[in-house]
mmCIF file of the N, C-alpha and C atoms, coordinates in Angstrom:
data_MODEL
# 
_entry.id   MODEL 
# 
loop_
_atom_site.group_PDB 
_atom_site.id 
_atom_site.type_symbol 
_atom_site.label_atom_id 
_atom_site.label_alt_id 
_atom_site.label_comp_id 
_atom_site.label_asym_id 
_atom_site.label_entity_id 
_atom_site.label_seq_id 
_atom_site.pdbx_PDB_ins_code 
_atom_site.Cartn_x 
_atom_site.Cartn_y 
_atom_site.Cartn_z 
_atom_site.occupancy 
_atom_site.B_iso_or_equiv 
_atom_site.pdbx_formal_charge 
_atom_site.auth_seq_id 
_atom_site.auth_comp_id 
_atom_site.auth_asym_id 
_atom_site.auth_atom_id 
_atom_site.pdbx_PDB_model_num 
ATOM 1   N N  . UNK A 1 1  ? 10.899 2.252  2.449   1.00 0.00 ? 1  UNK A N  1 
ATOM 2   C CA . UNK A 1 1  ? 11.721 3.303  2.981   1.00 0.00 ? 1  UNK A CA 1 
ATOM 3   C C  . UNK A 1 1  ? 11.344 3.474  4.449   1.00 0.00 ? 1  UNK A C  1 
ATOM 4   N N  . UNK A 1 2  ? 12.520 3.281  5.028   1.00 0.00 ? 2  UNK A N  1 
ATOM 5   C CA . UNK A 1 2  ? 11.755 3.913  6.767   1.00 0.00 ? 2  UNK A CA 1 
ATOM 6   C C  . UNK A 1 2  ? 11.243 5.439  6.997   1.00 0.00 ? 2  UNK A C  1 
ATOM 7   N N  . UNK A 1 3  ? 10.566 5.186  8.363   1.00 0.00 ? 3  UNK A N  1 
ATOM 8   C CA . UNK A 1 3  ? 10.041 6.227  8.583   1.00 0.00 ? 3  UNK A CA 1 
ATOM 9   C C  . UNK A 1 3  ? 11.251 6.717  9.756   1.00 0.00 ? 3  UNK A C  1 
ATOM 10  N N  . UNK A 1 4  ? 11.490 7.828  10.399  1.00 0.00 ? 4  UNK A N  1 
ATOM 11  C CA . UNK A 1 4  ? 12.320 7.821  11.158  1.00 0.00 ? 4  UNK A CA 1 
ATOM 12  C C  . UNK A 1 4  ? 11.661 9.387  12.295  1.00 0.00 ? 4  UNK A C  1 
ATOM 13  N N  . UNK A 1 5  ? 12.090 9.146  13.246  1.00 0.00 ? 5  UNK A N  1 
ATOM 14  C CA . UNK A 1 5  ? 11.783 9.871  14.093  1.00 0.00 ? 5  UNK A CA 1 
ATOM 15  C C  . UNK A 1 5  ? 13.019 10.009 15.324  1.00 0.00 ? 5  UNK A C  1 
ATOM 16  N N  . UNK A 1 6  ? 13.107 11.344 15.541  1.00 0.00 ? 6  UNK A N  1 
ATOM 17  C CA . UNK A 1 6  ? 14.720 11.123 16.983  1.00 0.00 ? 6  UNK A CA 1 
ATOM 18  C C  . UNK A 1 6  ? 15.800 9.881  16.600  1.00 0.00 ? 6  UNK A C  1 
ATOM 19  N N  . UNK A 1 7  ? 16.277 9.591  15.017  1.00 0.00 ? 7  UNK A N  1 
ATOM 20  C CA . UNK A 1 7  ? 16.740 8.744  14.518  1.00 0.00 ? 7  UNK A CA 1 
ATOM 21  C C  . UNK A 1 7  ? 16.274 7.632  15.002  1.00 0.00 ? 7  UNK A C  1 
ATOM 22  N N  . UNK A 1 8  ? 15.131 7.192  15.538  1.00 0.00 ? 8  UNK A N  1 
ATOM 23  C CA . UNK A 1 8  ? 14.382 5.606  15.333  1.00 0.00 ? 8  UNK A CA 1 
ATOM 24  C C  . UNK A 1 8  ? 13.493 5.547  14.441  1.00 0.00 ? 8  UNK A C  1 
ATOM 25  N N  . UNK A 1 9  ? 13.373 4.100  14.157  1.00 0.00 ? 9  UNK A N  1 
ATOM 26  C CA . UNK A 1 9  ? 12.914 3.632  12.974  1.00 0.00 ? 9  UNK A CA 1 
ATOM 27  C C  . UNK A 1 9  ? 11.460 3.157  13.531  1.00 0.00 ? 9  UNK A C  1 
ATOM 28  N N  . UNK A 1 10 ? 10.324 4.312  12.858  1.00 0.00 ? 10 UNK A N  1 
ATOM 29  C CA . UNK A 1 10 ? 8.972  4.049  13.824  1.00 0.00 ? 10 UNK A CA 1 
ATOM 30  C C  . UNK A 1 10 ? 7.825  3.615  12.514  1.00 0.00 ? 10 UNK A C  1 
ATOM 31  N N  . UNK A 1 11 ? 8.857  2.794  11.226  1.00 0.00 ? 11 UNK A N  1 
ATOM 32  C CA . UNK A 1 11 ? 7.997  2.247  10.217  1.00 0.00 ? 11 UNK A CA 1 
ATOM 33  C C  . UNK A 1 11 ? 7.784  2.495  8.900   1.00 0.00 ? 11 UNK A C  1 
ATOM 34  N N  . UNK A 1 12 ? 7.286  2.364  8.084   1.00 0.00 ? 12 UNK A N  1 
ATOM 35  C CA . UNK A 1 12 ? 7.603  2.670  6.372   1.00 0.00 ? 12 UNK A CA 1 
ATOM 36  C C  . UNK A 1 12 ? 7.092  2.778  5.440   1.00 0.00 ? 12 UNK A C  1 
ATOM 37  N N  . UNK A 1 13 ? 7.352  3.718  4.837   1.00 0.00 ? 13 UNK A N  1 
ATOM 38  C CA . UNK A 1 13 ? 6.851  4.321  3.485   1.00 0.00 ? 13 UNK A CA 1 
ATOM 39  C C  . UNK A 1 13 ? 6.973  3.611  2.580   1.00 0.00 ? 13 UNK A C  1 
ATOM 40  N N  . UNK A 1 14 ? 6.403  3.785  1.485   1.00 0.00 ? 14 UNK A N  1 
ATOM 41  C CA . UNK A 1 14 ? 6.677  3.178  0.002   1.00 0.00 ? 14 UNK A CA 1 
ATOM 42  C C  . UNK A 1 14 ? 6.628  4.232  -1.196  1.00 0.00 ? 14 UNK A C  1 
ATOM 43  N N  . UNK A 1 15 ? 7.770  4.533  -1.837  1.00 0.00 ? 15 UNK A N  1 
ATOM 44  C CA . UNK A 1 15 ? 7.703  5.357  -3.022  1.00 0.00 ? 15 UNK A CA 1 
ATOM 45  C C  . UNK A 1 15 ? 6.754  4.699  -4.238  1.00 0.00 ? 15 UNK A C  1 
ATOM 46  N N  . UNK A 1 16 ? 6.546  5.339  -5.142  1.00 0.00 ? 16 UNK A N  1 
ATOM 47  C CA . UNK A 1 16 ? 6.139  4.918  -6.036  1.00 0.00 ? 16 UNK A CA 1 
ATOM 48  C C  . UNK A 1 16 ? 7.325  4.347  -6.979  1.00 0.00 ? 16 UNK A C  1 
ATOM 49  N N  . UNK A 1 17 ? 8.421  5.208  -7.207  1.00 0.00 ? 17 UNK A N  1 
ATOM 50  C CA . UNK A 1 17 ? 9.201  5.036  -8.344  1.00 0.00 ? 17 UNK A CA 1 
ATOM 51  C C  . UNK A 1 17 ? 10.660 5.157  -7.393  1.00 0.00 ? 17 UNK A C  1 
ATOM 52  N N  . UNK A 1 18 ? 11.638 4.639  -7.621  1.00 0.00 ? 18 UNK A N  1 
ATOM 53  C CA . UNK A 1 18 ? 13.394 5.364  -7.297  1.00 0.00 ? 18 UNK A CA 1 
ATOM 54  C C  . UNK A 1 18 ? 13.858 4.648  -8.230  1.00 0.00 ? 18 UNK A C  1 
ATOM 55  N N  . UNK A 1 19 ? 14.623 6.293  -8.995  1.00 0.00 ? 19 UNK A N  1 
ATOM 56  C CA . UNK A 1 19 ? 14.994 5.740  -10.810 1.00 0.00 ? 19 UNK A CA 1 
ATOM 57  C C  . UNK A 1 19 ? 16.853 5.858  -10.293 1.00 0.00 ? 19 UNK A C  1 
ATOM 58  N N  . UNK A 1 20 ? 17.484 4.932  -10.806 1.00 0.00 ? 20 UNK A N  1 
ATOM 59  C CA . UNK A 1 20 ? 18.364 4.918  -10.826 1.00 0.00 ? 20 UNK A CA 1 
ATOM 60  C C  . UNK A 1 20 ? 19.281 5.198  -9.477  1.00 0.00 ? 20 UNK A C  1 
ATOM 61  N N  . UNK A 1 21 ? 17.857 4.907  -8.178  1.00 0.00 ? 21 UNK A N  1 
ATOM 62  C CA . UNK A 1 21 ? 18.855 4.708  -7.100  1.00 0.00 ? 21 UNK A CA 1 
ATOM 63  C C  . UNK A 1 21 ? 18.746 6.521  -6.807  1.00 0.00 ? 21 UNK A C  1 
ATOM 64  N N  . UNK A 1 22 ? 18.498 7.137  -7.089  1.00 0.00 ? 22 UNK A N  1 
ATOM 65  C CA . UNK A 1 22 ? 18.793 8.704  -7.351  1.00 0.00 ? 22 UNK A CA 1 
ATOM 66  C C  . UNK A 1 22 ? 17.504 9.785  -7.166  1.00 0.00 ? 22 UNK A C  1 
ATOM 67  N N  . UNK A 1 23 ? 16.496 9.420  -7.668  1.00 0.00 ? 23 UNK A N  1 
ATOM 68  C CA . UNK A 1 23 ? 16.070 10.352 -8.269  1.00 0.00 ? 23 UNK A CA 1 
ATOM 69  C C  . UNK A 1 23 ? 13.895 9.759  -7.292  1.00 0.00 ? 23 UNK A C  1 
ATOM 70  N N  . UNK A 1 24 ? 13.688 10.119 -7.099  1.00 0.00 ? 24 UNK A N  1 
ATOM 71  C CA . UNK A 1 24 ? 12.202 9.772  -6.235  1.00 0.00 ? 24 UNK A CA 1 
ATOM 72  C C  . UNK A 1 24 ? 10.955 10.474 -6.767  1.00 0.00 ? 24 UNK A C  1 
ATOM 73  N N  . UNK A 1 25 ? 10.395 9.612  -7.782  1.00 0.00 ? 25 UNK A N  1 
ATOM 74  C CA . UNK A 1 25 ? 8.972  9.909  -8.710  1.00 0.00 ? 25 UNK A CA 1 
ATOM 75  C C  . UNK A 1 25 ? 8.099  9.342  -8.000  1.00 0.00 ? 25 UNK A C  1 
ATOM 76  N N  . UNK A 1 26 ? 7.003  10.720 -7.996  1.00 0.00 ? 26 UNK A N  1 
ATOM 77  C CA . UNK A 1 26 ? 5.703  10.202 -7.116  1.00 0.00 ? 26 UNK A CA 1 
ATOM 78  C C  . UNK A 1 26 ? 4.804  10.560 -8.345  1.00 0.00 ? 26 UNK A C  1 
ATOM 79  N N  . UNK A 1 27 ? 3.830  9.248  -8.808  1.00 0.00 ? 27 UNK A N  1 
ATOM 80  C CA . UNK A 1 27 ? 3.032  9.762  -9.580  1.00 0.00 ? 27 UNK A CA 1 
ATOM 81  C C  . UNK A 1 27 ? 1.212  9.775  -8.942  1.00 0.00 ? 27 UNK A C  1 
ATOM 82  N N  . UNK A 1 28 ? 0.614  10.819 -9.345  1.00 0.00 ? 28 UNK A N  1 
ATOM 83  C CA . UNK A 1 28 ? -0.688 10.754 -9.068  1.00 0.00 ? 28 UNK A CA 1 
ATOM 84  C C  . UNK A 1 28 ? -1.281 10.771 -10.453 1.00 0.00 ? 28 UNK A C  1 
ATOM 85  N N  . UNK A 1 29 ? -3.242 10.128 -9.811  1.00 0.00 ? 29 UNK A N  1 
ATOM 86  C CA . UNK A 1 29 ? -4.424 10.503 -11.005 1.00 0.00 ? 29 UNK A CA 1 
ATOM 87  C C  . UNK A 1 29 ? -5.377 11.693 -10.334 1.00 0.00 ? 29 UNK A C  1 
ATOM 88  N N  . UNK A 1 30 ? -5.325 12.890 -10.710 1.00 0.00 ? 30 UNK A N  1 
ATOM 89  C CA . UNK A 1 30 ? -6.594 14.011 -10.172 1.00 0.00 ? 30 UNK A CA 1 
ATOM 90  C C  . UNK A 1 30 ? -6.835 14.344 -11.027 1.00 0.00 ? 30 UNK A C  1 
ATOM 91  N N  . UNK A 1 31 ? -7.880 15.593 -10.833 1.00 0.00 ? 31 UNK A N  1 
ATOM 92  C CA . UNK A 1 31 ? -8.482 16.281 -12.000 1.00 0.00 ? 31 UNK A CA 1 
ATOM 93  C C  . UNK A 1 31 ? -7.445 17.899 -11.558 1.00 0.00 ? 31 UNK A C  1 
ATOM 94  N N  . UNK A 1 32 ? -6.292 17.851 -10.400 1.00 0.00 ? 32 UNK A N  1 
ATOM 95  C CA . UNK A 1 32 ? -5.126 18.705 -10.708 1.00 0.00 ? 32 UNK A CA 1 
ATOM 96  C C  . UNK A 1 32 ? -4.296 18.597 -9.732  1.00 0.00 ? 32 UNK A C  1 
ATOM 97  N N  . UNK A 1 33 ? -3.447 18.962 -9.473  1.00 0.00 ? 33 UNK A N  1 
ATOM 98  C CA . UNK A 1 33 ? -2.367 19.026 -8.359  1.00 0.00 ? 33 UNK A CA 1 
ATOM 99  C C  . UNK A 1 33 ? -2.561 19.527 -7.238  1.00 0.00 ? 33 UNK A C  1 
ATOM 100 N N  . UNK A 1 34 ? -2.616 18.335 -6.220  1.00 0.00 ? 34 UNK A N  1 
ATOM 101 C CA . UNK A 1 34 ? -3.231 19.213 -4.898  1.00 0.00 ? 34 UNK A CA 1 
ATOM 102 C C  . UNK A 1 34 ? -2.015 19.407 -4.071  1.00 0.00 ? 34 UNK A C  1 
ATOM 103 N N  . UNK A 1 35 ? -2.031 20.462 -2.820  1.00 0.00 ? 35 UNK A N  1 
ATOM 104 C CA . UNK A 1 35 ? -1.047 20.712 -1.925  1.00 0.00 ? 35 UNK A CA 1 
ATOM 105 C C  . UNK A 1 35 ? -0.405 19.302 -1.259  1.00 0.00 ? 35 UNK A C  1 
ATOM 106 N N  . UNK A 1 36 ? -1.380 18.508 -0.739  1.00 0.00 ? 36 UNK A N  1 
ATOM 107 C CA . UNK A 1 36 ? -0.782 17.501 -0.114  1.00 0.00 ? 36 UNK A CA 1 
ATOM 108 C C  . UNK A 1 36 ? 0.273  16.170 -0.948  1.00 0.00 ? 36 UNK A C  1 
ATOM 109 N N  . UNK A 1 37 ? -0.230 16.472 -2.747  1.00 0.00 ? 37 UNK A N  1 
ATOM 110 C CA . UNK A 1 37 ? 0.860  15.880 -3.251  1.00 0.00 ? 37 UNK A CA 1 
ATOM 111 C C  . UNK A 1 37 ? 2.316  16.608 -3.470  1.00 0.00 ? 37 UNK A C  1 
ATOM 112 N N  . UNK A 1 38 ? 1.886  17.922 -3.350  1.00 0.00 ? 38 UNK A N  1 
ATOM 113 C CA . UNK A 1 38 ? 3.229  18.921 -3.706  1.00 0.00 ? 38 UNK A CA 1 
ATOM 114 C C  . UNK A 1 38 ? 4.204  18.581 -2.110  1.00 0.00 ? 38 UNK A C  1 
ATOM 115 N N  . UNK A 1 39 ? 3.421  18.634 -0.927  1.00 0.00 ? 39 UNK A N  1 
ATOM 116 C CA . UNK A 1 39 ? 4.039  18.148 0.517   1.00 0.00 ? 39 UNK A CA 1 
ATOM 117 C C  . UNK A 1 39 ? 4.513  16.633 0.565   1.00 0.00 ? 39 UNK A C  1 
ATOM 118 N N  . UNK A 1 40 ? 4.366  15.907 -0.505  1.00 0.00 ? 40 UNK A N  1 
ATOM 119 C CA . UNK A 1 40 ? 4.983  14.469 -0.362  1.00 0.00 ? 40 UNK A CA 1 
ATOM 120 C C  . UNK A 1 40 ? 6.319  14.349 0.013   1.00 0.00 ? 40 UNK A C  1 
ATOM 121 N N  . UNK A 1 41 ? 6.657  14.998 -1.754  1.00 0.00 ? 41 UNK A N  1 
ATOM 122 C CA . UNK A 1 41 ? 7.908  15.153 -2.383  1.00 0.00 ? 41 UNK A CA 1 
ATOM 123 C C  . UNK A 1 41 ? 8.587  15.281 -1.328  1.00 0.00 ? 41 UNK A C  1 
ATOM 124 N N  . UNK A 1 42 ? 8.763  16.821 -0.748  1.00 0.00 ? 42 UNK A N  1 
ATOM 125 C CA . UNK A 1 42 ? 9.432  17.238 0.112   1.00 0.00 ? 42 UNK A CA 1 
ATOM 126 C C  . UNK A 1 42 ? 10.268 16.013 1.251   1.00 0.00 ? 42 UNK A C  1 
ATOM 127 N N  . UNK A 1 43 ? 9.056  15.853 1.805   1.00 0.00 ? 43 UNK A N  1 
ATOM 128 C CA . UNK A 1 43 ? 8.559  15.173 2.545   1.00 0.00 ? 43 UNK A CA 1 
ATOM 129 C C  . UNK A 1 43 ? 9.368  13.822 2.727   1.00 0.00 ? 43 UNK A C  1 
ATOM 130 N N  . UNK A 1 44 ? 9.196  13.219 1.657   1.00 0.00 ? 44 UNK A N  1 
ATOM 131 C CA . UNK A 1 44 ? 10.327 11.740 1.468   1.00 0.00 ? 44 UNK A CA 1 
ATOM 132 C C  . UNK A 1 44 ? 11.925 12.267 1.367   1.00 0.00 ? 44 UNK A C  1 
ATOM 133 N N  . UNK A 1 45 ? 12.276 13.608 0.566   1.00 0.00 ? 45 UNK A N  1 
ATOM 134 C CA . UNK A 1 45 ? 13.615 13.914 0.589   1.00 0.00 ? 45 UNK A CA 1 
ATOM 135 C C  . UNK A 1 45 ? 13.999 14.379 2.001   1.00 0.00 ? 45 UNK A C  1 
ATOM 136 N N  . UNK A 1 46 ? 13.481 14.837 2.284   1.00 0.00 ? 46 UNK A N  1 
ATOM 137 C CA . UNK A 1 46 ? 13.790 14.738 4.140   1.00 0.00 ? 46 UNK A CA 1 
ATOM 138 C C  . UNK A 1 46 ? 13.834 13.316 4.675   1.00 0.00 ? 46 UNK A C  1 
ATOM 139 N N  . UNK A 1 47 ? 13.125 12.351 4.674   1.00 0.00 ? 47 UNK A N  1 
ATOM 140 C CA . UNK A 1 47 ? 13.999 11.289 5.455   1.00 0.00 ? 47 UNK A CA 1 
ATOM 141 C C  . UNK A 1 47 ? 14.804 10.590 4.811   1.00 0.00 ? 47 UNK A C  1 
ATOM 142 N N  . UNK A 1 48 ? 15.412 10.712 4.013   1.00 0.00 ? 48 UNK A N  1 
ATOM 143 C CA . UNK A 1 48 ? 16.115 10.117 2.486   1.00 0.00 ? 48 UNK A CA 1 
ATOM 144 C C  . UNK A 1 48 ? 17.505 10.815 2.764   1.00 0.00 ? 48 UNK A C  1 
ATOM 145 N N  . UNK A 1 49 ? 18.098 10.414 1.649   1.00 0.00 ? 49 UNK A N  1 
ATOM 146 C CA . UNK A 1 49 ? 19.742 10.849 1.454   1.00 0.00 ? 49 UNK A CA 1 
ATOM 147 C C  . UNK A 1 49 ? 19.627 11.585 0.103   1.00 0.00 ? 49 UNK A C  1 
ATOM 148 N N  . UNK A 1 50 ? 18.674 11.360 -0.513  1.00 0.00 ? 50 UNK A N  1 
ATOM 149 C CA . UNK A 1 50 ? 17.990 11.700 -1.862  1.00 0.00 ? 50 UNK A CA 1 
ATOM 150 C C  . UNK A 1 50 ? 18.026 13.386 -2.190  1.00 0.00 ? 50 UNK A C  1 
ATOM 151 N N  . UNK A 1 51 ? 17.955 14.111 -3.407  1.00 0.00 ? 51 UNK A N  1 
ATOM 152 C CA . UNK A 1 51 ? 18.060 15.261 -3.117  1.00 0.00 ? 51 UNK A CA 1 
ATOM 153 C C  . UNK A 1 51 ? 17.373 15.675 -4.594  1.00 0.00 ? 51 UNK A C  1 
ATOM 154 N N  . UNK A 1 52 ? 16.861 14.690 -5.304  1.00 0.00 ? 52 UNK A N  1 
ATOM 155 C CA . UNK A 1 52 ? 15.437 15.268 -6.093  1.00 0.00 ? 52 UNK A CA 1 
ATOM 156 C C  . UNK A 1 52 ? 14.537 13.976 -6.279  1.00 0.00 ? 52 UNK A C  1 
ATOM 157 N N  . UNK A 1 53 ? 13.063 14.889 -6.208  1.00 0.00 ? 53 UNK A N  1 
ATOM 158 C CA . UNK A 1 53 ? 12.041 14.170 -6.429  1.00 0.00 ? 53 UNK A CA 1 
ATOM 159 C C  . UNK A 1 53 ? 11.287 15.056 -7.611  1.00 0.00 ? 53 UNK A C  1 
ATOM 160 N N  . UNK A 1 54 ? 10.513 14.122 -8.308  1.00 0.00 ? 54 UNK A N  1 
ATOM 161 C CA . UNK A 1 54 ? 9.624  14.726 -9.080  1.00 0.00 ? 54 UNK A CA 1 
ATOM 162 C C  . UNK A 1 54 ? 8.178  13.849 -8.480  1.00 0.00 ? 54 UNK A C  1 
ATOM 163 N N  . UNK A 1 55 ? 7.254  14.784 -9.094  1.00 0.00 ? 55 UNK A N  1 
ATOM 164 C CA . UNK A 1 55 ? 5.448  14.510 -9.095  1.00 0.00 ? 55 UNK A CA 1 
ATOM 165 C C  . UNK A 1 55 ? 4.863  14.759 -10.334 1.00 0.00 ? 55 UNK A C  1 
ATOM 166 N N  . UNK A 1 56 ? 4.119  13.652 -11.083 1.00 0.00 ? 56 UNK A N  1 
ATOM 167 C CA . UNK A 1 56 ? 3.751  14.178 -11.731 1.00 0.00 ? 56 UNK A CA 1 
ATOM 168 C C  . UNK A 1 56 ? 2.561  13.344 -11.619 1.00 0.00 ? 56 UNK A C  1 
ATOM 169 N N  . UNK A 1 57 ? 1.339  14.008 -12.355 1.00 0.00 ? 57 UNK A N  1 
ATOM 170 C CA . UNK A 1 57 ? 0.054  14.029 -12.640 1.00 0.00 ? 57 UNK A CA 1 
ATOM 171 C C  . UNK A 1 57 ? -0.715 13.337 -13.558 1.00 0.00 ? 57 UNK A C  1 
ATOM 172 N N  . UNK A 1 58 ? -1.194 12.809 -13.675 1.00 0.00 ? 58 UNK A N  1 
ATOM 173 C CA . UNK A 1 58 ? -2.093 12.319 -15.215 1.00 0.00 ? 58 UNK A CA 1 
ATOM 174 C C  . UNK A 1 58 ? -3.932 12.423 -14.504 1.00 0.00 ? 58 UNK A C  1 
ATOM 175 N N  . UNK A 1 59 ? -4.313 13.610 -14.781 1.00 0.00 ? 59 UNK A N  1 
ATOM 176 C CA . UNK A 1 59 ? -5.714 13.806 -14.961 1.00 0.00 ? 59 UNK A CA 1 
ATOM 177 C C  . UNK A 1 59 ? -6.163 13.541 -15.986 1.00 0.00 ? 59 UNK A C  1 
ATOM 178 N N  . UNK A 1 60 ? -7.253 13.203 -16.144 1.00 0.00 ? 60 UNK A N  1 
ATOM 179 C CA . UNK A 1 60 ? -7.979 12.792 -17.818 1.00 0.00 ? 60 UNK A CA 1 
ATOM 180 C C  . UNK A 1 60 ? -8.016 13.771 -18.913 1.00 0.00 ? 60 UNK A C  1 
ATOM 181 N N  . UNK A 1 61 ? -7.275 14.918 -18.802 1.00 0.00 ? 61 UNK A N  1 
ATOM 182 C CA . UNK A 1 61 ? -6.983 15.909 -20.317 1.00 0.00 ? 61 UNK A CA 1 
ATOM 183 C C  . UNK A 1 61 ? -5.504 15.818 -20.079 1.00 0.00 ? 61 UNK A C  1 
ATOM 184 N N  . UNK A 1 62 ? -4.849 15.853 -19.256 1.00 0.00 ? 62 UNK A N  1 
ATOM 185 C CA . UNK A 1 62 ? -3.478 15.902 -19.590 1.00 0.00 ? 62 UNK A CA 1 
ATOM 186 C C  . UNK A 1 62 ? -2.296 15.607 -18.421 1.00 0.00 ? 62 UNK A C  1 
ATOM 187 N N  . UNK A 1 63 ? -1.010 15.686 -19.047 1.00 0.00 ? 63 UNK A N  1 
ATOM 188 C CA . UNK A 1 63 ? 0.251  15.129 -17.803 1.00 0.00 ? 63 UNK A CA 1 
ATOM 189 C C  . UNK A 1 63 ? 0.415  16.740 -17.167 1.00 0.00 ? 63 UNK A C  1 
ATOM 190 N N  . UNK A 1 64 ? 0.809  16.431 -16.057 1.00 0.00 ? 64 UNK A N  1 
ATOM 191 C CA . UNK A 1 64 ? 1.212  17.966 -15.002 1.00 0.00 ? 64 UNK A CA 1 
ATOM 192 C C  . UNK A 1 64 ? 2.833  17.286 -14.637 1.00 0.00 ? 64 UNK A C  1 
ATOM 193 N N  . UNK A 1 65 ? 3.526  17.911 -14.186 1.00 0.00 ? 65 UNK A N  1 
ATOM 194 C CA . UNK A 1 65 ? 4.648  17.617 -13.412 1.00 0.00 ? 65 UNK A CA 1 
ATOM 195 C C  . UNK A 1 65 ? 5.152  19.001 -12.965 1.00 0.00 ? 65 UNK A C  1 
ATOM 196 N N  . UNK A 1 66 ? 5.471  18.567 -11.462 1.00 0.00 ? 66 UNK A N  1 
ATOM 197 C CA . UNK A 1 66 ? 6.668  19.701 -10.984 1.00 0.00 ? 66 UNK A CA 1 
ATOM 198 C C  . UNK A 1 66 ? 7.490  19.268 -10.376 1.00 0.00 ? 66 UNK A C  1 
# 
């Protein structure tokens, strides 16, 4: 995915997941959900055309998602 800045292309990201062309899954491993994964999300739907992402979690007791 590019990165974009003043509409130039200054280099690129990589999602983890894009389901169906649509939809932008970022998955992490912590022991919980930190701010800077909750700022990803956002983050990629802003330079995107995209208009949901999910995050979800797998710490060693259990799945998180928001």
């Amino acid at each position: 995915m590019p990165i974009q800045f003043r509409k130039r292309n200054i280099g690129k990201s990589y999602l983890d997941f894009l389901i169906e062309d649509r939809i932008i899954l970022e998955i992490k491993r912590d022991a919980r959900i930190r701010r800077p994964f909750i700022d990803q999300a956002p983050a990629y739907l802003r330079s995107t055309d995209h208009r949901l992402a999910m995050l979800a979690n797998v710490s060693p007791n259990e799945l998180e998602y928001t």
